[in-house]
N, C-alpha and C positions, 0 to 999 in steps of 0.2 A: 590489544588482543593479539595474538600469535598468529602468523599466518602458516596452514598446514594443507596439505590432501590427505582428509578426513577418511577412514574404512571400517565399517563395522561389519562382524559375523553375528550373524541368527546367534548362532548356539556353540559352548563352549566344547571342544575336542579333549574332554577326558581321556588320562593314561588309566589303564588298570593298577592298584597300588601292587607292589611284590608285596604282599601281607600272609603269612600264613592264618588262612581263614580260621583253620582248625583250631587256633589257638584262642583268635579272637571271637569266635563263633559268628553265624550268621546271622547277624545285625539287619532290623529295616534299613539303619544306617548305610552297611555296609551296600544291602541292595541299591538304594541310591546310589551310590558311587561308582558302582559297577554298571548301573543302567537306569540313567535318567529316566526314563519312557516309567519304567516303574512306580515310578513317584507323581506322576503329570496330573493325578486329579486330586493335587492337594488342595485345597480352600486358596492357599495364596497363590496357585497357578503355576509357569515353567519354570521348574529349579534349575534351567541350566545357567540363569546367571540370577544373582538377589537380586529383588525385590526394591528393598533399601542398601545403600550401605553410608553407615556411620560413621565417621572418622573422630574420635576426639582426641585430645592433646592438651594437656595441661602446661603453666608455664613455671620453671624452675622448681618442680617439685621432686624431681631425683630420682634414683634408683630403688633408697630403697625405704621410702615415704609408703610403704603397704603394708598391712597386716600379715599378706602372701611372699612379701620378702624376707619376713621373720621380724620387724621392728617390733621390738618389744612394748611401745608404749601407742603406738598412733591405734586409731578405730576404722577401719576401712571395709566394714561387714559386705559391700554391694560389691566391691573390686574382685574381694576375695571369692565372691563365690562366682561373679565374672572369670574368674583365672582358671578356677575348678569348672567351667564349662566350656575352657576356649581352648584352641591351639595357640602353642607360645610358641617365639624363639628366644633360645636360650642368651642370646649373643647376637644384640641386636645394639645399633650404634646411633649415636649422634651427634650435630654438632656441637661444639665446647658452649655456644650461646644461640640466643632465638633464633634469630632472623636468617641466618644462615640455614637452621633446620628446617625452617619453613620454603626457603625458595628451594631447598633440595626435595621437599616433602613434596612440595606441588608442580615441580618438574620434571621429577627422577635424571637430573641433571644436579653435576656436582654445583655448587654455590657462585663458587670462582667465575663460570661461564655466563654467570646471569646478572651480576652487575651488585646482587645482595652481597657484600663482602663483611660488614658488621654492621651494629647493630642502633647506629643514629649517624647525626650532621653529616646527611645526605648518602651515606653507604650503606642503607635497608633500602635501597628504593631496588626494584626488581627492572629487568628488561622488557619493555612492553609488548617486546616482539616474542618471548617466551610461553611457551605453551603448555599451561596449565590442564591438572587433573580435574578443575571444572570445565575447562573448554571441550575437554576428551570426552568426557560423559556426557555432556548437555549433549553435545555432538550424537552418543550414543540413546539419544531419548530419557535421560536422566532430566529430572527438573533439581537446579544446582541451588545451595545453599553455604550461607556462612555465618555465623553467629559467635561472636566474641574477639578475637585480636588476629586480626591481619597482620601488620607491621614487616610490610614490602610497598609501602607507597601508599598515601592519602590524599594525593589529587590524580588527575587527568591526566596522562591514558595508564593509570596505575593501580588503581582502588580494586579492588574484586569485580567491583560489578562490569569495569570496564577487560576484564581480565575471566570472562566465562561463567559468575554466579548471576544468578536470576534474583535473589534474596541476599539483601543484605543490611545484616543490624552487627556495627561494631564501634569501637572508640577507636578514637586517632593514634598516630603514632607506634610505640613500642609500649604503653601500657597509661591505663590511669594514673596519674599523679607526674606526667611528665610535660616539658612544656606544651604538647601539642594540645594539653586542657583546652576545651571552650570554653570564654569565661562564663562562670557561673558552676561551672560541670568541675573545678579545681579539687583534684584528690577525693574524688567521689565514687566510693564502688556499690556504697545502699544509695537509691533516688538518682544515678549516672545520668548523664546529657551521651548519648546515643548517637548514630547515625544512621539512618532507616533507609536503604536506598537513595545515601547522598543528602537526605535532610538531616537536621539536625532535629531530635527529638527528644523532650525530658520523658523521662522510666521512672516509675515507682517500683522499690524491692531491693533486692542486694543483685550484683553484676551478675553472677553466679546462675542463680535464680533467673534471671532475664531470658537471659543466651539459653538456660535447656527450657523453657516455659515457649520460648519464640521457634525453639527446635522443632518438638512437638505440636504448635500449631499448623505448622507449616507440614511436618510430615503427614497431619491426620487431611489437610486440603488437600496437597496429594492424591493420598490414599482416595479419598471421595471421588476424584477426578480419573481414576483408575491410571494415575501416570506413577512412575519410581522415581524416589528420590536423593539425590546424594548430598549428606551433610555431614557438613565442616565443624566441627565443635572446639576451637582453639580456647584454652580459657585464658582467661590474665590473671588467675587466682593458680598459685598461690605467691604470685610476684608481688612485692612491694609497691606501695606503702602499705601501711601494716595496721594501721590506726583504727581501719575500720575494717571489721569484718565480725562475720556471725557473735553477735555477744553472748550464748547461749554456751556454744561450740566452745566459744574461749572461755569461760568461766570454767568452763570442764576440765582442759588442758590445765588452766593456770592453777589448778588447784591439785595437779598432779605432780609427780617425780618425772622429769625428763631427765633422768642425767642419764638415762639407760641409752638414751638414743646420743649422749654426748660423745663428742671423739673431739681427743686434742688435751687442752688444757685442761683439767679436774679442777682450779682453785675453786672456792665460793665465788670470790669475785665472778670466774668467769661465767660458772654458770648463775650468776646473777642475770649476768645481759643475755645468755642464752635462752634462758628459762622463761622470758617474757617473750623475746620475739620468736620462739619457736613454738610458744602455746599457739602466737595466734597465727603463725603458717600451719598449725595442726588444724589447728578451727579451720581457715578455708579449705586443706584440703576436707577433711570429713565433710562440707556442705559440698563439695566436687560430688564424694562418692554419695550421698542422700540422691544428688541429680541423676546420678546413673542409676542408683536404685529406681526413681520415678519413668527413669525414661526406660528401663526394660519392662516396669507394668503396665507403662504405655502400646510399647511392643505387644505386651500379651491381650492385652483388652482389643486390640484393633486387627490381631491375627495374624499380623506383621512378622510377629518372632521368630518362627523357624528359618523362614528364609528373607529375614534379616542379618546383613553382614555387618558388626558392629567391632569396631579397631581401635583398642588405645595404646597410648605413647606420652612418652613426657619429650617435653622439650632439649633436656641437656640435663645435666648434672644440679643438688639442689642446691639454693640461694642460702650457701648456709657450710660451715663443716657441720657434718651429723651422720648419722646411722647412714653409709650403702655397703653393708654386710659386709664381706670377706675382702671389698676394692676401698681401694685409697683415692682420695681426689674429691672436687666439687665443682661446682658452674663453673667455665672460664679456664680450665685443668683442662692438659690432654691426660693425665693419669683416666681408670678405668670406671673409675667413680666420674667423673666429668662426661665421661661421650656414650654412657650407657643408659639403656630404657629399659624397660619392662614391654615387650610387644607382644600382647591378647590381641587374639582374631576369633571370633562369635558369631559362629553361622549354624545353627544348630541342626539345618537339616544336610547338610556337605560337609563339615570340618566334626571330626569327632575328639571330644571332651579329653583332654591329657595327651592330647599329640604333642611331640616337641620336637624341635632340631636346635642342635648344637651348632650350626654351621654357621659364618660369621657372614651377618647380614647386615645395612644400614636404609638410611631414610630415605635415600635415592632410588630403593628396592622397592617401596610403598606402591610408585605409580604404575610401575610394571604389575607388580602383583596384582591391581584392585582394575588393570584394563584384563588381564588374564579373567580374573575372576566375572568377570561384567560382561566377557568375549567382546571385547573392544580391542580391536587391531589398532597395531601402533603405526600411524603413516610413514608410509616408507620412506619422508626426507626427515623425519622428526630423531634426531641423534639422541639416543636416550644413555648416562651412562650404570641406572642400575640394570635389573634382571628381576621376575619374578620368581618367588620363591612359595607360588599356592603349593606347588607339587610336594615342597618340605610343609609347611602348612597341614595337607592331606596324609600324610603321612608314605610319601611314595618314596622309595628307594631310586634317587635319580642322581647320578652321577653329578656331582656338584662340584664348578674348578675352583682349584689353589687361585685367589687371587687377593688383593690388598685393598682394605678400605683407607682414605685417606680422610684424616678430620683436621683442620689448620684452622686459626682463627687470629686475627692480626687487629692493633690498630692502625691509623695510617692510610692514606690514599692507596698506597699499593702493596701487597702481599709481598713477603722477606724471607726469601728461600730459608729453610730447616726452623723459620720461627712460630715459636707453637704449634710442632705439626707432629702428627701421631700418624704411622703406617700399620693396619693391625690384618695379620695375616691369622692363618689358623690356629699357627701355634708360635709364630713368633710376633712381636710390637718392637717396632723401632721410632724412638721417638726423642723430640728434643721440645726441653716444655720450660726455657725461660723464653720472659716476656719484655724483652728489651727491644727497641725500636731500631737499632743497631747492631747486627749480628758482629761476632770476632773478627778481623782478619784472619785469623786463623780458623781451624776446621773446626767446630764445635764440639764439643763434647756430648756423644749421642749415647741415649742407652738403650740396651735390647732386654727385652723378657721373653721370657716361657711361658706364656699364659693357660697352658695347659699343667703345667707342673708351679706357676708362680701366678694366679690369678693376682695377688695382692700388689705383684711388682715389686718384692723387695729383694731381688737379686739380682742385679745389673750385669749383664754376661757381654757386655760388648768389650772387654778387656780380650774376655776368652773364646768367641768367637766371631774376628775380625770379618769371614768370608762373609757369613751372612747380613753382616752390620755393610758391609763395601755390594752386595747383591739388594738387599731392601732400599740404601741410600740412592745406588743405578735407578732403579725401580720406581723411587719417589723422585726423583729430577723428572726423569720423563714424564710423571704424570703431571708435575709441576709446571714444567717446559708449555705442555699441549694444555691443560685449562686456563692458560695465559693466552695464549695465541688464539682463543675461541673470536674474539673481533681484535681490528686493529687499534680501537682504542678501549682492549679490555675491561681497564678497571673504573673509566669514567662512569661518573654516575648519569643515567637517562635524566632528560631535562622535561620542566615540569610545563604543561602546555596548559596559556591563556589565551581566553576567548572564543572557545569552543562551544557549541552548543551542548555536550556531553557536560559542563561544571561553568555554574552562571558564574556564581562567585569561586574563585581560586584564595585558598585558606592558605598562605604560609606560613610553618613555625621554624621555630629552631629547630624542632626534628630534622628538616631535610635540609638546612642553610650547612654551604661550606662555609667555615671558620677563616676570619680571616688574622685574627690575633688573639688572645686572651687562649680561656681554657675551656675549648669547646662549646657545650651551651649554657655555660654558667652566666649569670646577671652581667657581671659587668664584659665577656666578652665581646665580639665584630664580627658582623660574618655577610654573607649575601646568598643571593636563591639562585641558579643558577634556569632558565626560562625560557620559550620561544613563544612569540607572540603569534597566535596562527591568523587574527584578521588587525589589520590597522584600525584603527580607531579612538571613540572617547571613552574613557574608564574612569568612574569611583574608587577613589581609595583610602583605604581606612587604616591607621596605623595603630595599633596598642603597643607600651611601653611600661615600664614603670615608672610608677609618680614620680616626677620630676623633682627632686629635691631643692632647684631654686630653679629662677629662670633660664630660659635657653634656647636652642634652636634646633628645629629637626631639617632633614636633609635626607633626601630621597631622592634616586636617580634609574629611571629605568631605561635601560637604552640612549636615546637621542634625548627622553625627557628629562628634566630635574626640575627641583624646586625649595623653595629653602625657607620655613616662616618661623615666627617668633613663638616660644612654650611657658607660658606662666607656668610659675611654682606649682606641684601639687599637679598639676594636668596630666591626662594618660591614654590618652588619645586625641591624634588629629586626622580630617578628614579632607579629604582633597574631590572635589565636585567633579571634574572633569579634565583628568589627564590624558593627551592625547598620544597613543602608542604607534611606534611603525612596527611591520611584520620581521617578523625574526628573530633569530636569537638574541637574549638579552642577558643580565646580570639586573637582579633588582637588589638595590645597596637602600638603608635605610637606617640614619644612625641617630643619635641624641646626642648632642652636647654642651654642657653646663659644669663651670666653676673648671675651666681648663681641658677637662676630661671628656671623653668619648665612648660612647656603648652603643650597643646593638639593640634593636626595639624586639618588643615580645612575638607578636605576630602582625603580617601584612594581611588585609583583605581587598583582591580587585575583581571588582566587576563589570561586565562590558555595560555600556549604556545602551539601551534601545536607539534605533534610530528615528 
């Protein structure tokens, strides 16, 4: 958890919007706005801050995955008329992949500074000294929640719960079907193996369904208890795997023409392979929007709705080339189709229905905005790099400055100046978007847009204007330079603490192991967990691998300990009674070897023993 000095205001200091009333006419709404005091004997009580606010976020489902983006074939009936009742921004950013969008989401600090730099073997793990938009609220009398994919760390001092949520039900890792599965829970998104506040716990139903069903119970305890709530709604739908989701939803799509939504290659072939795995990312998106249809009837049945603040966002760009309207690009792309959202804001009794601004805003702007909206003061040592944007939200005419969003996304222990990084000003983008692990010696080859005159990006003007290409590149070093230098060993990943009374058993997978040869976290790679041992002592330890294809020997060393026993054929797990640890920092290595060769074992479990 982050350590801060905490300050909360009573009530929020509303600007008068410049609106010509006359035009708009004299709205209850409007009187609200002009004069909370007005409003104060509503059923849900002081409008000066909501009530609830809901945050949701879906994962890899893109731009322009809505019925309200113009897709011609997808069904998004509850989004849609969410859109029609919210304030948007028009030019709203984020990052190329997950994980990076989420430490920025929940810090309003750029990624870089937090240690999230991508998005597995050990570069999602978050800095646990970083202070999160559930720590700011619960701080502000918010009861905090999170329901569906974290993927900033899944042990100890990392997980949400240790990070400001009061509630928490999520799966490990970066999404279902990746190693950090429990076993038994393997590529499960109907009947999922869960984590319930750190236990592990079997769900009946589809993932989907869990996460807004666990929403809603928790909001309406709440509500009984007469406290406000803030909830996290990240989905893992509509991220792969694919195999399983709504069979209903996908019979629908699969029996439809998508080629309306195809971009790219036209052969049959291609959209062969298209046409199946894009039915069934439609399917899970449409069971997304069912959930937000149930969960604003919820809102309505419990009285919630008006001054309830309800936020959606996607992740990054989709898992997929397809339909994002007039932009080019996908997940993983600094093009304008990879780092763009759809941002709906639903507060119906403050934010009035078809507000918009064009102003260019991103996911670092989130936290500031929802402590404005909340009147939760930002502490005065807490370095924040977005800015709230209620006032464009509200629709108020407020001097808004020239400045540049930066979105980069690397593989790699350390971040590689000009690689995959996108500078996006109001009307100009400067960016360089190969993905090589080795930049030029020479100066790359950068290109600029117009995004006012070239939203699509197909006219590269940095041939024709050098000044501004040599003024954005000044401009991106320096930002470069300074979210490097946020600690002195910036880009190290925060090390996973055993033995704590906060997490009996420490779970490790390949999700967070640094690599130590092979390809990542693929079967046959090597790798180790990087760990400090917070008490000495004696520890169980449990290893899982894969079946052993003949005989062999496993080999486990944590610190000052090792040990090394014999693996009949076919075995896939051993268990070690009582290893004794010293305190410290460690490396836990853990490997398999049989018929010559060497691999890395699936997941570690260590638990302290009672004394």
């Amino acid at each position: 958890m982050g350590s801060y000095n905490s300050g909360v205001v009573s009530t929020l200091s509303w600007r008068q919007p410049e609106i010509d009333m006359r035009t708009l006419g004299i709205t209850a709404l409007a009187i609200c706005l002009l004069n909370l005091s007005a409003c104060s004997n509503s059923p849900e009580g002081d409008l000066s801050r909501p009530q609830n606010v809901i945050l949701i976020m879906t994962d890899d489902q893109g731009y322009g995955d809505f019925g309200f983006m113009g897709n011609p074939v997808i069904n998004t009936p509850n989004l849609d008329e969410m859109y029609e009742r919210s304030a948007t921004m028009a030019r709203f950013h984020v990052s190329p992949v997950c994980a990076p969008t989420r430490a920025n989401l929940m810090t309003g600090r750029y990624n870089y500074r937090t240690r999230a730099i991508d998005t597995y073997i050990g570069r999602a793990m978050m800095e646990p000294e970083e202070v999160t938009m559930a720590e700011l609220l619960g701080d502000a009398g918010y009861k905090t929640g999170i329901f569906g994919k974290w993927h900033l760390g899944d042990n100890y001092p990392l997980r949400p719960q240790d990070q400001g949520f009061d509630e928490v039900l999520v799966h490990r890792g970066g999404g279902i079907g990746q190693p950090s599965d429990p076993p038994g829970g393997e590529r499960k998104y109907t009947d999922p193996i869960l984590f319930h506040n750190g236990e592990r716990k079997q769900m009946s139903g589809y993932c989907t369904d869990i996460y807004f069903d666990a929403a809603m119970e928790f909001l309406d305890r709440n509500q009984k208890a007469g406290e406000p709530s803030f909830i996290y709604l990240p989905t893992n739908a509509p991220h792969g795997p694919f195999q399983d989701v709504p069979e209903e939803l996908y019979r629908k799509y699969a029996d439809m023409d998508l080629r309306p939504a195809m971009v790219g290659d036209a052969s049959d072939e291609a959209y062969d392979r298209f046409h199946d795995d894009t039915a069934r990312k439609f399917a899970m998106i449409e069971n997304v929007d069912q959930n937000i249809g149930r969960l604003f009837e919820r809102l309505k049945a419990s009285g919630a709705y008006e001054n309830t603040l309800v936020m959606f966002l996607v992740d990054n760009g989709p898992n997929g080339v397809r339909y994002v309207r007039e932009l080019r690009g996908a997940k993983g792309g600094v093009n304008e189709g990879g780092i763009r959202s759809p941002f709906l804001a639903h507060w119906p009794s403050v934010l009035q229905a078809g507000a918009t601004s064009d102003r260019v805003v991103a996911h670092y702007d989130v936290l500031p905005t929802v402590l404005e909206a909340t009147g939760t003061a930002i502490p005065a040592d807490l370095q924040l790099d977005g800015r709230s944007f209620l006032p464009l939200l509200r629709g108020e005419h407020v001097a808004w400055p020239e400045r540049a969003v930066y979105l980069q996304w690397h593989r790699g222990d350390v971040p590689v100046r000009y690689r995959k990084f996108a500078a996006v000003e109001q009307q100009y983008k400067l960016l360089h978007g190969d993905f090589e692990s080795e930049m030029p010696p020479s100066e790359p080859e950068f290109e600029l847009y117009d995004l006012q005159a070239d939203p699509s990006e197909l006219n590269n003007l940095a041939g024709d204007k050098p000044e501004i290409v040599a003024r954005m590149k000044r401009d991106y070093d320096a930002w470069f330079d300074d979210v490097g230098a946020t600690r002195p060993d910036n880009y190290a990943p925060p090390r996973i603490q055993i033995g704590t009374p906060h997490e009996t058993t420490t779970v490790l997978t390949r999700q967070d192991w640094r690599v130590i040869s092979g390809e990542n976290w693929s079967a046959g790679s090597l790798g180790q967990w990087l760990v400090r041992v917070a008490a000495a002592g004696d520890y169980g330890i449990r290893i899982l691998f894969r079946p052993a294809p003949t005989a062999g020997r496993l080999h486990v060393k944590i610190g000052g300990y090792e040990q090394s026993v014999a693996v009949e054929a076919g075995a896939a797990e051993v268990s070690f009674d009582a290893a004794t640890l010293e305190a410290g920092a460690a490396a836990v290595h853990a490997a398999l070897t049989f018929d010559g060769e060497t691999e890395g074992v699936h997941q570690v479990y260590i638990s302290q023993l009672s004394e």
